[in-house]
mmCIF entry with sequence, helices, sheets and N, C-alpha, C, O atoms, coordinates in Angstrom:
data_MODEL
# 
_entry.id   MODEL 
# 
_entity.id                         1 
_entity.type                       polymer 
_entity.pdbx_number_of_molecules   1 
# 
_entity_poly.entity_id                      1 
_entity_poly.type                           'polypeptide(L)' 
_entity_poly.nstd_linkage                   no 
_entity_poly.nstd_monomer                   no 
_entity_poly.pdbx_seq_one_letter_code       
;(UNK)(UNK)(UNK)(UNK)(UNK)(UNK)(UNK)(UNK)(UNK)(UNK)(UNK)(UNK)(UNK)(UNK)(UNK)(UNK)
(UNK)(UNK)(UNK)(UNK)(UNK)(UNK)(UNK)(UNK)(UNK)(UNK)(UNK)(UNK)(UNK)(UNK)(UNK)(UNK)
(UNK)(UNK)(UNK)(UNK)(UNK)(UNK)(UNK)(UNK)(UNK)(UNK)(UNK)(UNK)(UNK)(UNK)(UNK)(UNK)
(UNK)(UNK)(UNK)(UNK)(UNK)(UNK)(UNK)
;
_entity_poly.pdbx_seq_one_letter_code_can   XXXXXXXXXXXXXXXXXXXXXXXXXXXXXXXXXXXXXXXXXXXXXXXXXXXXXXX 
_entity_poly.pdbx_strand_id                 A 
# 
loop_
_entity_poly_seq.entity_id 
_entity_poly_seq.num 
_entity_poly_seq.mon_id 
_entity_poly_seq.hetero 
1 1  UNK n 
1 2  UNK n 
1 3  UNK n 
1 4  UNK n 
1 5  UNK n 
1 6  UNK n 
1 7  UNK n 
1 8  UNK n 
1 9  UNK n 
1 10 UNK n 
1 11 UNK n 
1 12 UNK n 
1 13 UNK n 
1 14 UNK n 
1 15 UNK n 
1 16 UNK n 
1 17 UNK n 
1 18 UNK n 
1 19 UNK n 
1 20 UNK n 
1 21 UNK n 
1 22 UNK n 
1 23 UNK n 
1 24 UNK n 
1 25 UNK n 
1 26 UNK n 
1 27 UNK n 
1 28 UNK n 
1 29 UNK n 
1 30 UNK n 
1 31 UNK n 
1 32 UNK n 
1 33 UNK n 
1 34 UNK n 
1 35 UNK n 
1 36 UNK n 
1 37 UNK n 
1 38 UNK n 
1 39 UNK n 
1 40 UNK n 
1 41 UNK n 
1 42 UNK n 
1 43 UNK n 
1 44 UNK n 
1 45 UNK n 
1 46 UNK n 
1 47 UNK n 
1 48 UNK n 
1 49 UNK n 
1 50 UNK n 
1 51 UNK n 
1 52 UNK n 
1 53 UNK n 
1 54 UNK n 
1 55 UNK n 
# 
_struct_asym.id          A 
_struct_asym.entity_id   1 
# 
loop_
_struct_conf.conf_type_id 
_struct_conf.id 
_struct_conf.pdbx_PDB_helix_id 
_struct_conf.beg_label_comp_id 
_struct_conf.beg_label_asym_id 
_struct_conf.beg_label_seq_id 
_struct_conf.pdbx_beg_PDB_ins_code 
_struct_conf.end_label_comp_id 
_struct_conf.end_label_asym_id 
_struct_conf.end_label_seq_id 
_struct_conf.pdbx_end_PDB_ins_code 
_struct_conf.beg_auth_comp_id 
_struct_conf.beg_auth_asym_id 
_struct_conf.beg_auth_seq_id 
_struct_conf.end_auth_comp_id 
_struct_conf.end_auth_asym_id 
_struct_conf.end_auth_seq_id 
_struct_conf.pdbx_PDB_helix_class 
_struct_conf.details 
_struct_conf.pdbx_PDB_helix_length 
HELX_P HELX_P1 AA1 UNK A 3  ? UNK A 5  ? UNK A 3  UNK A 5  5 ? 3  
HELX_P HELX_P2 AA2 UNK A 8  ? UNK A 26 ? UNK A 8  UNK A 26 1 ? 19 
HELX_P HELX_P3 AA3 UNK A 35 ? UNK A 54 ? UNK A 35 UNK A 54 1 ? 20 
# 
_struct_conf_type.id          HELX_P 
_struct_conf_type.criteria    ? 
_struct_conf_type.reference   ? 
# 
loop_
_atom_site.group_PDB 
_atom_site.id 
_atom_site.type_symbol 
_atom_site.label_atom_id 
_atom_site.label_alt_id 
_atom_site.label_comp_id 
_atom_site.label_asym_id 
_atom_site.label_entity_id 
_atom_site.label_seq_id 
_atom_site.pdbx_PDB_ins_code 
_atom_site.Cartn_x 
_atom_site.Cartn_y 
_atom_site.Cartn_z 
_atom_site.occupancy 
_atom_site.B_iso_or_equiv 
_atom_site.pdbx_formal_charge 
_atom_site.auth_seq_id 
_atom_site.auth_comp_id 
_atom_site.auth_asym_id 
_atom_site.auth_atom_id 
_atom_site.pdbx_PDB_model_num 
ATOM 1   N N  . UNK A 1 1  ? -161.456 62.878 85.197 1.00 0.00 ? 1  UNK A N  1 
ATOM 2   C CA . UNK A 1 1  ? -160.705 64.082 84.912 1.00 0.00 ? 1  UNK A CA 1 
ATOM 3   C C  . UNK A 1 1  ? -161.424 64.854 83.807 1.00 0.00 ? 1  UNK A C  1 
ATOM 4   O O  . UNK A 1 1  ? -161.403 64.330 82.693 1.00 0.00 ? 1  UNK A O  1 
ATOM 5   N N  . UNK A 1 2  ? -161.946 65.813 83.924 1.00 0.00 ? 2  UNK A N  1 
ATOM 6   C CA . UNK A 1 2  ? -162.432 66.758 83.030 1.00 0.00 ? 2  UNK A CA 1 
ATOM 7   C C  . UNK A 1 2  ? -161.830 67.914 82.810 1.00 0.00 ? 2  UNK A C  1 
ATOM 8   O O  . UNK A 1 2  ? -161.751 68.930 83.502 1.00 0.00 ? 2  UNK A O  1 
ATOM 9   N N  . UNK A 1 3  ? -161.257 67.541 81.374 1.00 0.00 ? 3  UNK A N  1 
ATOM 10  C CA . UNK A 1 3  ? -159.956 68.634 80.562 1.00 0.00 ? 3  UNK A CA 1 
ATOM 11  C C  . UNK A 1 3  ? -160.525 69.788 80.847 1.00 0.00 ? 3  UNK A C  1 
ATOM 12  O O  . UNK A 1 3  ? -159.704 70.633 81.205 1.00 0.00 ? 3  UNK A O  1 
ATOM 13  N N  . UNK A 1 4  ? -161.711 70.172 80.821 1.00 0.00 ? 4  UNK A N  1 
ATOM 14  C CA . UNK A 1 4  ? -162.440 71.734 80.751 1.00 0.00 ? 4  UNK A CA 1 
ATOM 15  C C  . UNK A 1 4  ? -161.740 72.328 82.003 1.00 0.00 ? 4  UNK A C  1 
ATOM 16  O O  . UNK A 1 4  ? -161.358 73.498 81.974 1.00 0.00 ? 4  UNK A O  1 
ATOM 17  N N  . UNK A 1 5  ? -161.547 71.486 83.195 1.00 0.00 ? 5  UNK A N  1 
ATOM 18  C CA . UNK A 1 5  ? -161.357 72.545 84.151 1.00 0.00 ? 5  UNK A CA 1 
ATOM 19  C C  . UNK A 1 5  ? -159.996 72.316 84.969 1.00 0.00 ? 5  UNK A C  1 
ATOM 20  O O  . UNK A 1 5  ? -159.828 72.485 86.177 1.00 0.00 ? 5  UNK A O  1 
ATOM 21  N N  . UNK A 1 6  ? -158.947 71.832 83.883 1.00 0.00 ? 6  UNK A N  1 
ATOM 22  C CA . UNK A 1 6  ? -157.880 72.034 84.196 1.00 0.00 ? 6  UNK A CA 1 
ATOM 23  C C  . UNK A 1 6  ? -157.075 73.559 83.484 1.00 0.00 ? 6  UNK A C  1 
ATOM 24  O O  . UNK A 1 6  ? -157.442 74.360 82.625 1.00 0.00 ? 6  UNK A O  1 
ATOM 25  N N  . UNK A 1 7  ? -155.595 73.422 84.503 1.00 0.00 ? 7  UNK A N  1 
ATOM 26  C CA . UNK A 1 7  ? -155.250 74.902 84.308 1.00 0.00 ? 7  UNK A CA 1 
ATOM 27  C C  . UNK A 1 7  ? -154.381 75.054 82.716 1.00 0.00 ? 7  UNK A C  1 
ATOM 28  O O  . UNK A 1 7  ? -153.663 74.104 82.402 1.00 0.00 ? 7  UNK A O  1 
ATOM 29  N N  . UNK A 1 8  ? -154.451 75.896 82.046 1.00 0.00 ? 8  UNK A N  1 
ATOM 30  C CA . UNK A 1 8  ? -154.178 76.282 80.929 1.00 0.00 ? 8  UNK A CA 1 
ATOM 31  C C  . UNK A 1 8  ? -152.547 75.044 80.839 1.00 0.00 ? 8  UNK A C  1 
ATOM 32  O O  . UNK A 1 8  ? -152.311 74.202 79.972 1.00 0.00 ? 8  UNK A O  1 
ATOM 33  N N  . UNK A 1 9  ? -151.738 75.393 82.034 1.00 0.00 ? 9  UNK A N  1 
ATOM 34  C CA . UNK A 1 9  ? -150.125 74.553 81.475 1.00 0.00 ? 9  UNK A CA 1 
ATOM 35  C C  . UNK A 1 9  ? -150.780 73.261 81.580 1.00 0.00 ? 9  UNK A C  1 
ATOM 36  O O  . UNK A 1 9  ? -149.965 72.452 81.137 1.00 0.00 ? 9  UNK A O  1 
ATOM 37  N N  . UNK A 1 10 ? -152.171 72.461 82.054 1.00 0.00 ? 10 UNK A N  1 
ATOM 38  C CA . UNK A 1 10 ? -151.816 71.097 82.169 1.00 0.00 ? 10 UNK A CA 1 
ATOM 39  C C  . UNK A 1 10 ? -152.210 71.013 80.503 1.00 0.00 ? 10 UNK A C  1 
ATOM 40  O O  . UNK A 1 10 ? -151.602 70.414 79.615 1.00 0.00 ? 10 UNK A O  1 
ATOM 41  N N  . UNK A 1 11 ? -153.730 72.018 80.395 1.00 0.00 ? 11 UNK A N  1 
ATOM 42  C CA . UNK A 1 11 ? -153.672 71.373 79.066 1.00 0.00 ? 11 UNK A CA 1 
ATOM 43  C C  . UNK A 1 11 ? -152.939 71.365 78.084 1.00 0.00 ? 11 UNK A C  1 
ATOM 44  O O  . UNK A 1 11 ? -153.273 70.637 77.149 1.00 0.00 ? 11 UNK A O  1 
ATOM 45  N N  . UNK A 1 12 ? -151.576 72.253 77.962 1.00 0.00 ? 12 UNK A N  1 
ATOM 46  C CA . UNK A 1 12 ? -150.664 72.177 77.179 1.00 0.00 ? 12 UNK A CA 1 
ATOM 47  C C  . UNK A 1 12 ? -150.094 71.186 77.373 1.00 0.00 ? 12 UNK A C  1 
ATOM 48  O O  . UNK A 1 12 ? -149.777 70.686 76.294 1.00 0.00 ? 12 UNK A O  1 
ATOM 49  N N  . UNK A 1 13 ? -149.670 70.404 78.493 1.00 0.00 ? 13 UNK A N  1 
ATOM 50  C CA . UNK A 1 13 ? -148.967 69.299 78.628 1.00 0.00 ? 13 UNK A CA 1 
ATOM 51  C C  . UNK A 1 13 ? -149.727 67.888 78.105 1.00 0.00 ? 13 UNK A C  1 
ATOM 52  O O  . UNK A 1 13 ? -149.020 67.020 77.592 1.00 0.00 ? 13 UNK A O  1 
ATOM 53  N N  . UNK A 1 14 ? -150.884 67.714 78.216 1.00 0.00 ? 14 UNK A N  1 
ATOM 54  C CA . UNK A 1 14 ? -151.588 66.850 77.933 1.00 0.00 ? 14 UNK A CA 1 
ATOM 55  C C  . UNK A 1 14 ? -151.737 66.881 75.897 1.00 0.00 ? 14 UNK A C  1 
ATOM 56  O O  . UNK A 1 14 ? -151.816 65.894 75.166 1.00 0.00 ? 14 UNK A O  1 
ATOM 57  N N  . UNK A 1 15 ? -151.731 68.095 75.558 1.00 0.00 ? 15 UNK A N  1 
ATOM 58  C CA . UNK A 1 15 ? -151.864 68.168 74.665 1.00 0.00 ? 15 UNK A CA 1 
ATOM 59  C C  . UNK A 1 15 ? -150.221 68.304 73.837 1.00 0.00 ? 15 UNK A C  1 
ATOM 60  O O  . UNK A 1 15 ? -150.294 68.369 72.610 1.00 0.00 ? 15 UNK A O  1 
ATOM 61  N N  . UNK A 1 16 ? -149.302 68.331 74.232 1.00 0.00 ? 16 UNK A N  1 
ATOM 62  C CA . UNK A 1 16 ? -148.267 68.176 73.666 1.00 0.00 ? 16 UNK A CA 1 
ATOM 63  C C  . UNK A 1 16 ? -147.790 66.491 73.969 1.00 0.00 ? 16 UNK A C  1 
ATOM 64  O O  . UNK A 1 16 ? -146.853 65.985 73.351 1.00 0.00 ? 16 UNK A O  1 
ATOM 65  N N  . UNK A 1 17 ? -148.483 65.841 74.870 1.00 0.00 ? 17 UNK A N  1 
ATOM 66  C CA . UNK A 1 17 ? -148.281 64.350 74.871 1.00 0.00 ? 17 UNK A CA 1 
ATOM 67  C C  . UNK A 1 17 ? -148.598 63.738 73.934 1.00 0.00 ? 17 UNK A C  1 
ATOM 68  O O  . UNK A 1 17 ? -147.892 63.028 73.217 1.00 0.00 ? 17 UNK A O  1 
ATOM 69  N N  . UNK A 1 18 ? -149.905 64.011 73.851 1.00 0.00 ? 18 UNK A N  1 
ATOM 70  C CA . UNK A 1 18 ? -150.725 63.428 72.831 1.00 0.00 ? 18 UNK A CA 1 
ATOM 71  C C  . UNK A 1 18 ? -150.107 63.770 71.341 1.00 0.00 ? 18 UNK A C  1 
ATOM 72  O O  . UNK A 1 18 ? -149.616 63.270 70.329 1.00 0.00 ? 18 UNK A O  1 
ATOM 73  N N  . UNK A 1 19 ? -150.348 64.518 71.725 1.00 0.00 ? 19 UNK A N  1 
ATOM 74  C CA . UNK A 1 19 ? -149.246 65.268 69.791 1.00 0.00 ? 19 UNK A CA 1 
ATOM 75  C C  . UNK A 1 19 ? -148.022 64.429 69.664 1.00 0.00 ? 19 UNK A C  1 
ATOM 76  O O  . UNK A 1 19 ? -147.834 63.701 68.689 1.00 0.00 ? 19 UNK A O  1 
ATOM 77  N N  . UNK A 1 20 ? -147.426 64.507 70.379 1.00 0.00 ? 20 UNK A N  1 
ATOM 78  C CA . UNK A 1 20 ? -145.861 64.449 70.438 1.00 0.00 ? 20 UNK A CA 1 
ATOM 79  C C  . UNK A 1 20 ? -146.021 62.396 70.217 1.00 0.00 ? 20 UNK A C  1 
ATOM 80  O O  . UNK A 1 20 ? -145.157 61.879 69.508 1.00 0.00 ? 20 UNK A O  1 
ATOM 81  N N  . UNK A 1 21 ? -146.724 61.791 70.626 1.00 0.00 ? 21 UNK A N  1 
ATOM 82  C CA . UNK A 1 21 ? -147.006 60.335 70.429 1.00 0.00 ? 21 UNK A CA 1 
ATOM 83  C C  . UNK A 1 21 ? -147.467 60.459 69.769 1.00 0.00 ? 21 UNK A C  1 
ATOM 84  O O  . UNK A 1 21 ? -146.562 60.360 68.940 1.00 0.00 ? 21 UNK A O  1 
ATOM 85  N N  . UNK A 1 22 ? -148.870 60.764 68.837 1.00 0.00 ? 22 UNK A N  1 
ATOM 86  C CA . UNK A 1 22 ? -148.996 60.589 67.456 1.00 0.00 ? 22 UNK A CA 1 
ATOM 87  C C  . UNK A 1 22 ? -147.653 61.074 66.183 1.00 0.00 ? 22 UNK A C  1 
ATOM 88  O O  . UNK A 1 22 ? -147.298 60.430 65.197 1.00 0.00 ? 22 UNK A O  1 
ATOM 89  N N  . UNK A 1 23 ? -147.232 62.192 66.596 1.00 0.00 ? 23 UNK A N  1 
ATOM 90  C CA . UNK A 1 23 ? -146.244 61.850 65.495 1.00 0.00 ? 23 UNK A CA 1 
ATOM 91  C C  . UNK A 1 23 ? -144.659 61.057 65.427 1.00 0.00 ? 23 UNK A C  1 
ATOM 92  O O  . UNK A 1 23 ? -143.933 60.885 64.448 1.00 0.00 ? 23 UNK A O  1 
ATOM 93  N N  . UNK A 1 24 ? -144.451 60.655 66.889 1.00 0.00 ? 24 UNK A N  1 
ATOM 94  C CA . UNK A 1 24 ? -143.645 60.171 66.949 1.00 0.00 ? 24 UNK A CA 1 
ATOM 95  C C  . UNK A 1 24 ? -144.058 58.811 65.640 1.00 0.00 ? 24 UNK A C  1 
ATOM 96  O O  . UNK A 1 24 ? -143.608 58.752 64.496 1.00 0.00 ? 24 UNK A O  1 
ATOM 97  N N  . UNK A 1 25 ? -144.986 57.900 66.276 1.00 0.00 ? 25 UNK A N  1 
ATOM 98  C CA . UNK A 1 25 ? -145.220 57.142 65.350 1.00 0.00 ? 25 UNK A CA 1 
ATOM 99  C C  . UNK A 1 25 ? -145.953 57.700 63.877 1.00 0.00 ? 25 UNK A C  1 
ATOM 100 O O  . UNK A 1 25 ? -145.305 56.981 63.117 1.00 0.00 ? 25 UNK A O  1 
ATOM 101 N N  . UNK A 1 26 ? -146.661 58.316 63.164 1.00 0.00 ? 26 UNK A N  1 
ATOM 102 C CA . UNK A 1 26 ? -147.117 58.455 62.298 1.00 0.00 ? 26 UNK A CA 1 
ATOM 103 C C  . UNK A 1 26 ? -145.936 59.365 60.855 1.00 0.00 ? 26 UNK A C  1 
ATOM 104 O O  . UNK A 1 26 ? -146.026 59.241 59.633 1.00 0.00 ? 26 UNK A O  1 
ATOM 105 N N  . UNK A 1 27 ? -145.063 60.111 61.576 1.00 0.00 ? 27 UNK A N  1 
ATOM 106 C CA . UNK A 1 27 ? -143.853 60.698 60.814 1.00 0.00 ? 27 UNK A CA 1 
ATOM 107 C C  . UNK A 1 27 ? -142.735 59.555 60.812 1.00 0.00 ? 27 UNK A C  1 
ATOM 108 O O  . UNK A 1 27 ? -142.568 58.804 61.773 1.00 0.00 ? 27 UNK A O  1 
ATOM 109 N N  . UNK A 1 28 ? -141.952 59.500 59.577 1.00 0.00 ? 28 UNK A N  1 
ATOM 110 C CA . UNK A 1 28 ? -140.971 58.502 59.536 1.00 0.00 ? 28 UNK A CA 1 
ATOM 111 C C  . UNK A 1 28 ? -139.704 59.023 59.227 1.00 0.00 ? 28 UNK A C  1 
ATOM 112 O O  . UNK A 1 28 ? -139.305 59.477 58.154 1.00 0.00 ? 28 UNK A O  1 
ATOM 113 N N  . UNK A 1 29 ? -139.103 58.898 60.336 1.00 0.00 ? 29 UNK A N  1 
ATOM 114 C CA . UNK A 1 29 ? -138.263 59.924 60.897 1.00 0.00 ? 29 UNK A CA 1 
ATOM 115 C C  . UNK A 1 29 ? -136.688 58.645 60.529 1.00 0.00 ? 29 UNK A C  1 
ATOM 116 O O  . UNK A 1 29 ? -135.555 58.857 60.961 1.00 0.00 ? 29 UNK A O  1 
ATOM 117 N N  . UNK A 1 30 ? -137.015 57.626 59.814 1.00 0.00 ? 30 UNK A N  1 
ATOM 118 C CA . UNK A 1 30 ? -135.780 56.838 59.911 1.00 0.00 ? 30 UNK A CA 1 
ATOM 119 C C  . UNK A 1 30 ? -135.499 56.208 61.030 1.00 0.00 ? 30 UNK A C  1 
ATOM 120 O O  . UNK A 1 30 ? -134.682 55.288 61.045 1.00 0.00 ? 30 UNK A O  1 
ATOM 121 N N  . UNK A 1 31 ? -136.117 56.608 62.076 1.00 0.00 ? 31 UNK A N  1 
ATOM 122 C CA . UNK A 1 31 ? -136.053 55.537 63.235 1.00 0.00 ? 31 UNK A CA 1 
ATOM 123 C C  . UNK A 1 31 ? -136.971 54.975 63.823 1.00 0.00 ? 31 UNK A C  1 
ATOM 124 O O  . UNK A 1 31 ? -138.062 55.525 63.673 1.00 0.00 ? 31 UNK A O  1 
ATOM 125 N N  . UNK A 1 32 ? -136.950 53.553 64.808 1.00 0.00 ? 32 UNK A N  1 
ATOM 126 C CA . UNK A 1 32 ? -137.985 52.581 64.542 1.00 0.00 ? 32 UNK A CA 1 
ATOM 127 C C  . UNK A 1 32 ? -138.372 53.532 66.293 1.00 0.00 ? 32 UNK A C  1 
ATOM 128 O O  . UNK A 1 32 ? -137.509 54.124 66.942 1.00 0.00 ? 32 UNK A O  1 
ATOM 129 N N  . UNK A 1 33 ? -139.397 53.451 66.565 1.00 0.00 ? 33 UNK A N  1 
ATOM 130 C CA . UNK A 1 33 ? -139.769 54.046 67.650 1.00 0.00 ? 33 UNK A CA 1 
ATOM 131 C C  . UNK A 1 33 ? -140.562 52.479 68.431 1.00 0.00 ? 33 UNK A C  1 
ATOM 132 O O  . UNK A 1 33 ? -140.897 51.574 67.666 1.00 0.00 ? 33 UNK A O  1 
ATOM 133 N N  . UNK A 1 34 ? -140.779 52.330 69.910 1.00 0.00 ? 34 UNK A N  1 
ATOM 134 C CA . UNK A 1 34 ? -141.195 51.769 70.308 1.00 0.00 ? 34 UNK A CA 1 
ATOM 135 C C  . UNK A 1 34 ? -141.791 52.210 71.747 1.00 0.00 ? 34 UNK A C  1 
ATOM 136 O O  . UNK A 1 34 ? -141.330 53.181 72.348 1.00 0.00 ? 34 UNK A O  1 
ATOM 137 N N  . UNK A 1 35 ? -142.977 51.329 72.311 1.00 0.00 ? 35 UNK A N  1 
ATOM 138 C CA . UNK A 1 35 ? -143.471 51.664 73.424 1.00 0.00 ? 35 UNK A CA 1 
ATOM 139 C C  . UNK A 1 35 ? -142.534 52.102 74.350 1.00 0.00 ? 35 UNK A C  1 
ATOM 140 O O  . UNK A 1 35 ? -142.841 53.103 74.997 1.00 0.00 ? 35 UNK A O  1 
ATOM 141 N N  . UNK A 1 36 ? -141.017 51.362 74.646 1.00 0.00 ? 36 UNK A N  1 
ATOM 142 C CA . UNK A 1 36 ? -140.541 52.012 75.753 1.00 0.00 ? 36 UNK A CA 1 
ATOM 143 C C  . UNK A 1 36 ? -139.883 53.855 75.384 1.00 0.00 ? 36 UNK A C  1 
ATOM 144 O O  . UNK A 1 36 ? -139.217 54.504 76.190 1.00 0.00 ? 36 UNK A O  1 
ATOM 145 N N  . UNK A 1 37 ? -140.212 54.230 74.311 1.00 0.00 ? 37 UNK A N  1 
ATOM 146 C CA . UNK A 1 37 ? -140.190 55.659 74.259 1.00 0.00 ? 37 UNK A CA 1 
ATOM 147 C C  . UNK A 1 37 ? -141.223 55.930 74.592 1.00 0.00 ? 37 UNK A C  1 
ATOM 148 O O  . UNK A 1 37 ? -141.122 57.097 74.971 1.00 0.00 ? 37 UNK A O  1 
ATOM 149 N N  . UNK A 1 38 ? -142.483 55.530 74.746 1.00 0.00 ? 38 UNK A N  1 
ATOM 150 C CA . UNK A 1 38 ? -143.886 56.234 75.311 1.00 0.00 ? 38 UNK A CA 1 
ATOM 151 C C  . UNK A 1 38 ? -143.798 56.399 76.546 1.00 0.00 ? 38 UNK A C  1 
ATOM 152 O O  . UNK A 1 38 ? -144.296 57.269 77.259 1.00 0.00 ? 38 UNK A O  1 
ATOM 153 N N  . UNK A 1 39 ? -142.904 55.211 76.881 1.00 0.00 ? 39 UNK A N  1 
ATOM 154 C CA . UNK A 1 39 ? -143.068 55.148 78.522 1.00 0.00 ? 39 UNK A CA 1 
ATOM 155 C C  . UNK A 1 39 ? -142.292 56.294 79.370 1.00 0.00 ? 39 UNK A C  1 
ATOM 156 O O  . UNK A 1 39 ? -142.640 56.811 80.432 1.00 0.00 ? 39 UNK A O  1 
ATOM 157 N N  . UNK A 1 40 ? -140.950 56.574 78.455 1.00 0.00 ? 40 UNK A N  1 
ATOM 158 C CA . UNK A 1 40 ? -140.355 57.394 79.154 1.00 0.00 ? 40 UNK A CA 1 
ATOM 159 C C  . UNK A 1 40 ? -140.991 59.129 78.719 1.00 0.00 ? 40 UNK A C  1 
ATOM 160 O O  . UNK A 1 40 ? -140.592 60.005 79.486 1.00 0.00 ? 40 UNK A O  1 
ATOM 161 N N  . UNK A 1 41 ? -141.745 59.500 77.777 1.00 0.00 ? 41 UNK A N  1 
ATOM 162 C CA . UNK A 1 41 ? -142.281 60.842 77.294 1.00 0.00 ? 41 UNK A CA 1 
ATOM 163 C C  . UNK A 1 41 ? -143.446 61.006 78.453 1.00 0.00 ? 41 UNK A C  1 
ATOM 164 O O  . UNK A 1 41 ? -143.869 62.108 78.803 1.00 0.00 ? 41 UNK A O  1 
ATOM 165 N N  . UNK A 1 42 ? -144.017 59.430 79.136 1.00 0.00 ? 42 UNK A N  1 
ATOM 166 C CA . UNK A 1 42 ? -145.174 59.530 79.837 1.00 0.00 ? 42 UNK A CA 1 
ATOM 167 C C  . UNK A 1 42 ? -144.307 60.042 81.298 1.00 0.00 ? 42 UNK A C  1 
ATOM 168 O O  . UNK A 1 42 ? -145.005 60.761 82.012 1.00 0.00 ? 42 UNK A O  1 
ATOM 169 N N  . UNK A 1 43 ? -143.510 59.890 81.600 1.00 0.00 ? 43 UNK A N  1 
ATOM 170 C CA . UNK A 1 43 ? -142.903 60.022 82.453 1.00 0.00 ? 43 UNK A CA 1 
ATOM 171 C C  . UNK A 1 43 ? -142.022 61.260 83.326 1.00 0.00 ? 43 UNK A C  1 
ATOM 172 O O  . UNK A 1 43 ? -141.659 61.423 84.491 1.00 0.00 ? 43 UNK A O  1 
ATOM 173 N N  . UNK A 1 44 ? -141.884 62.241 81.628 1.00 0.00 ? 44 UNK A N  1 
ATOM 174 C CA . UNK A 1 44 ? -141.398 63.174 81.280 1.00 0.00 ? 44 UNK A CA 1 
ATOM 175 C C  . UNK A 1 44 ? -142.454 64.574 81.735 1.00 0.00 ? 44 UNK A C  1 
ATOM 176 O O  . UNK A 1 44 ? -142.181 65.622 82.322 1.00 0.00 ? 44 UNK A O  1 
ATOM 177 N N  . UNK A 1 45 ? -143.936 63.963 81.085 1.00 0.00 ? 45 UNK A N  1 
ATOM 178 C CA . UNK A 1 45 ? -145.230 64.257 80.936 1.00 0.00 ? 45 UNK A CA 1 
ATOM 179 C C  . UNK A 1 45 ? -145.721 64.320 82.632 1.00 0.00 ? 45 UNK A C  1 
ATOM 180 O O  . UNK A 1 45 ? -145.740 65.370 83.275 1.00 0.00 ? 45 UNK A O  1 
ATOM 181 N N  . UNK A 1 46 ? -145.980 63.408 83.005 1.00 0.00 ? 46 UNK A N  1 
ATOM 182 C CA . UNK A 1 46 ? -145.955 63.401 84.727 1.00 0.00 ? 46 UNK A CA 1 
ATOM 183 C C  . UNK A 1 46 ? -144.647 64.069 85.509 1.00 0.00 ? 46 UNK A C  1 
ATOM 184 O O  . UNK A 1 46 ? -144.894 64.397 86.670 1.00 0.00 ? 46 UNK A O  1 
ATOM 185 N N  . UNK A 1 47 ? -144.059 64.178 85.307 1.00 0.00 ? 47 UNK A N  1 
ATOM 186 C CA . UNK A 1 47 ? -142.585 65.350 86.082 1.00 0.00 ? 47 UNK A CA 1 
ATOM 187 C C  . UNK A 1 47 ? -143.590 66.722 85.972 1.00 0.00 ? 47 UNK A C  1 
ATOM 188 O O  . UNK A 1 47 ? -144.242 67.311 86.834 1.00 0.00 ? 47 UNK A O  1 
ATOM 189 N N  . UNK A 1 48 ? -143.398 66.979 84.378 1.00 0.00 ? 48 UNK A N  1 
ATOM 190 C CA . UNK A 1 48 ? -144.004 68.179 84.275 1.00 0.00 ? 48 UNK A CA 1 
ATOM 191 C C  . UNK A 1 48 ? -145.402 68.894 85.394 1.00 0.00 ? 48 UNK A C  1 
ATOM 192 O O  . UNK A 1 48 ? -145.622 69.981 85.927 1.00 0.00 ? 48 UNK A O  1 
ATOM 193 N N  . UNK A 1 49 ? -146.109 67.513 85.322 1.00 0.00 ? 49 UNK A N  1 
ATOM 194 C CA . UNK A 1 49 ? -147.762 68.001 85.890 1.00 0.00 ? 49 UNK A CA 1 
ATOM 195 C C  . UNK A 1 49 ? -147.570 68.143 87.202 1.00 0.00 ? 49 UNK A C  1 
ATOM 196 O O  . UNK A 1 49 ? -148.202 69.075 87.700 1.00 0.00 ? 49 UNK A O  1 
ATOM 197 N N  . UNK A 1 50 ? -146.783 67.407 88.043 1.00 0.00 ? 50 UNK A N  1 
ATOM 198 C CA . UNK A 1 50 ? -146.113 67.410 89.373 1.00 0.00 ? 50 UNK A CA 1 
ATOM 199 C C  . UNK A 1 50 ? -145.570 69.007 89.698 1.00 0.00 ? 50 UNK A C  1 
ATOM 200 O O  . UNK A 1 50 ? -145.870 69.677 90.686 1.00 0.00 ? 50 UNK A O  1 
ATOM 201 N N  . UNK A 1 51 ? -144.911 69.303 88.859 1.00 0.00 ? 51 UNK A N  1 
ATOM 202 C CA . UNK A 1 51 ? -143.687 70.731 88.917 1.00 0.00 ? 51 UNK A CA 1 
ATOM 203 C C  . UNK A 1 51 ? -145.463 71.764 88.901 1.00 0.00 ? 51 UNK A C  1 
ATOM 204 O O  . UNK A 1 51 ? -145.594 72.839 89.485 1.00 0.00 ? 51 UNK A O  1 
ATOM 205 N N  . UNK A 1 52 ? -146.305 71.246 88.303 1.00 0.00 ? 52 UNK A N  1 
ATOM 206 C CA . UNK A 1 52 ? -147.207 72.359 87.884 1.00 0.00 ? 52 UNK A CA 1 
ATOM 207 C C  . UNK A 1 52 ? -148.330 72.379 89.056 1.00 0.00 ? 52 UNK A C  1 
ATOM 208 O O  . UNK A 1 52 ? -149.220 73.189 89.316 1.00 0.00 ? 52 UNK A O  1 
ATOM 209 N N  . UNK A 1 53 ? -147.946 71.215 89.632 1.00 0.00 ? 53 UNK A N  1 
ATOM 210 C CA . UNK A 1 53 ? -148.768 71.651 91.459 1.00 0.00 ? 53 UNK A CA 1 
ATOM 211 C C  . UNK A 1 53 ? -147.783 72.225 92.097 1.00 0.00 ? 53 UNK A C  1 
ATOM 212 O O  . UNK A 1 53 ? -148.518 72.497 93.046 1.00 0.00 ? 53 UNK A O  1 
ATOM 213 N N  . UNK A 1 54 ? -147.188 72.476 92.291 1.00 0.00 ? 54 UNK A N  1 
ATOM 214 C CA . UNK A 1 54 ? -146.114 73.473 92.636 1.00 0.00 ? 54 UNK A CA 1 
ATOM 215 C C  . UNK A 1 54 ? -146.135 74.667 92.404 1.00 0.00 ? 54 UNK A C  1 
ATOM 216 O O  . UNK A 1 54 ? -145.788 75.563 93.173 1.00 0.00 ? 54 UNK A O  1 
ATOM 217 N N  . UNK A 1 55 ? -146.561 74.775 91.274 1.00 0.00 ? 55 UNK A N  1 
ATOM 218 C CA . UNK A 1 55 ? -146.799 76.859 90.646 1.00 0.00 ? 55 UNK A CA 1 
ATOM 219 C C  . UNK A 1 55 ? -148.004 77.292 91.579 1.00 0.00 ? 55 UNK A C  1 
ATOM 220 O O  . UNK A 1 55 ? -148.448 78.439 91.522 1.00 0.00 ? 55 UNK A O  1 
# 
């Protein structure tokens, strides 16, 4: 997969994953976060990219 030649919404999506999992864990938000929240943001993350073969 080469980010360069995807369409502008995936790389927002890819790039709000990535964001959105680093600070989930790196901000301490008072709550304990764990992989099965990755699993479901990854999941959230793939809906999105799906809906965006569709546009």
């Amino acid at each position: 997969m080469n980010p360069f030649k995807l369409n502008i919404w995936r790389k927002i999506i890819l790039v709000a994953f990535i964001l959105s999992v680093i600070l989930m864990f790196a901000v301490d938000w008072g709550y304990h976060f764990h992989i099965g929240h990755v699993v479901r943001l990854a999941v959230g993350a793939l809906a999105f990219w799906v809906v965006v073969d569709r546009l």
